[in-house]
C-alpha angles and dihedrals in degrees: 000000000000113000113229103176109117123241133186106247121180092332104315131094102241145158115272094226090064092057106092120189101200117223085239097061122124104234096046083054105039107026091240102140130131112208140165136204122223129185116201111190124205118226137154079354098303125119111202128180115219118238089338087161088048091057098048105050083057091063092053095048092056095061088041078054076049097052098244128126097231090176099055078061105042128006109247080226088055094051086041082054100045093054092058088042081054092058107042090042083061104039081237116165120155092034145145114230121204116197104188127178115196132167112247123197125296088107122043091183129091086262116108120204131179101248102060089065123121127201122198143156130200131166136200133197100261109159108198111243096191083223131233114269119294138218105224117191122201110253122238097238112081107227109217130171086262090049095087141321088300093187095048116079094219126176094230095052087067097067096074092043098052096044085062102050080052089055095046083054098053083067094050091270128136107214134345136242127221123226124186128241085271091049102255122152104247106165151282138289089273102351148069127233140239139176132196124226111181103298095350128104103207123193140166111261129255100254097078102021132066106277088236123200089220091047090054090045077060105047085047103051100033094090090065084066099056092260133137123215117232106183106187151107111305114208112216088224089061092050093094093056094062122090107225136359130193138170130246126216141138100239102053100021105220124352122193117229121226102188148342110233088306092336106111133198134193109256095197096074090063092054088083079049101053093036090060097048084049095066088034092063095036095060089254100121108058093191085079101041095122091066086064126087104192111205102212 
């Protein structure tokens, strides 16, 4: 079936089906792709995309990290613009965006050149369901600094992430939690962690996690609530003193979390939590105003 649904590709609104990867082309090869996720919410007929600026200065970070110039290619105002042209082409509202950028096939080496880069943006209806609590297990692979790129939100990066939620699945888990090699909670497949002591709000650092966008809105908003940040190593011993614990991520929101492996929490402590990101995304909290690009 011919998909008729527009994306922005390379700086122009057209069909899908008129975008061709060819089977040549270097990220498809060589796992070398640099995407974000982007969640718009519809509300009093408006549909507003949370900390669309934010996300997209990260992508292009992470080819400055790279080493390429992403601007010279494409202008950082055009991309903003083509998520929102993505959305109103498609009468999408409550959507998730991808911007992803992938090398296509000038080039069939290990060398990667600018212009071989791609840029393109597509969205799909994906209403968020701030899902039911949810059973994480720890994954086999320990994830250090060394481990990858840790800053930059590649597409090969994924692999590894995703075979071991599989694997989780396989024993009746959700989703799975990364430690490091000295035990320490880092984060999950596409999410940062919190947990919640009293009236703390406790997460990984930086320096080992994906810096999320979500993760940051938290940080940023929990004081409103009467809680305190502790950014820090977490020790996976000390997990089962803590009250509560959920998972960040722009896809889902927050996501309480049940239980670690047997380790259980009380749900009920996030619901302040997810309330208060709710209004923040839906234009209902006018403090935060500034993190909201309405499309219309």
């Amino acid at each position: 079936m011919v998909n008729n649904e527009y994306v922005w590709h390379n700086g122009n609104l057209v069909r899908e089906s008129q975008v061709n990867i060819s089977l040549k082309s270097q990220s498809l090869n060589y796992g070398l792709g640099i995407f974000e996720g982007l969640r718009s919410h519809y509300f009093n007929d408006n549909v507003i995309i949370f900390r669309l600026e934010d996300h997209l200065k990260r992508l292009y970070g992470s080819f400055d990290d790279l080493g390429f110039d992403l601007e010279s290619l494409f202008k950082f105002d055009d991309c903003a613009a083509g998520c929102k042209d993505v959305l109103r082409k498609n009468n999408l509202k409550d959507a998730y965006i991808r911007p992803i950028a992938y090398f296509g096939d000038k080039s069939f080496d290990l060398d990667f050149d600018l212009d071989n880069l791609n840029l393109a943006i597509f969205g799909k209806n994906f209403d968020m369901p701030f899902v039911n609590p949810i059973c994480v297990g720890i994954a086999d692979l320990k994830k250090d600094k060394f481990y990858d790129s840790v800053h930059i939100k590649s597409t090969g990066s994924y692999f590894k992430a995703t075979l071991q939620r599989h694997k989780l699945r396989g024993r009746g888990f959700d989703d799975a939690l990364y430690l490091d090699s000295q035990n320490r909670v880092i984060e999950g497949v596409g999410s940062s962690i919190f947990f919640i002591d009293k009236n703390k709000l406790i997460t990984p650092r930086v320096d080992n996690v994906l810096d999320s966008i979500t993760r940051m809105s938290v940080i940023e908003f929990a004081e409103d609530l009467g809680y305190g940040i502790e950014q820090r190593d977490v020790d996976y011993s000390e997990i089962s003193n803590f009250d509560s614990a959920f998972f960040t991520g722009t896809a889902f929101g927050i996501i309480p979390i049940n239980r670690i492996e047997d380790i259980k929490f009380d749900v009920c402590l996030v619901e302040p939590i997810s309330k208060k990101y709710k209004l923040i995304v839906r234009g209902q909290d006018l403090k935060y105003k500034n993190w909201l690009t309405f499309v219309d």
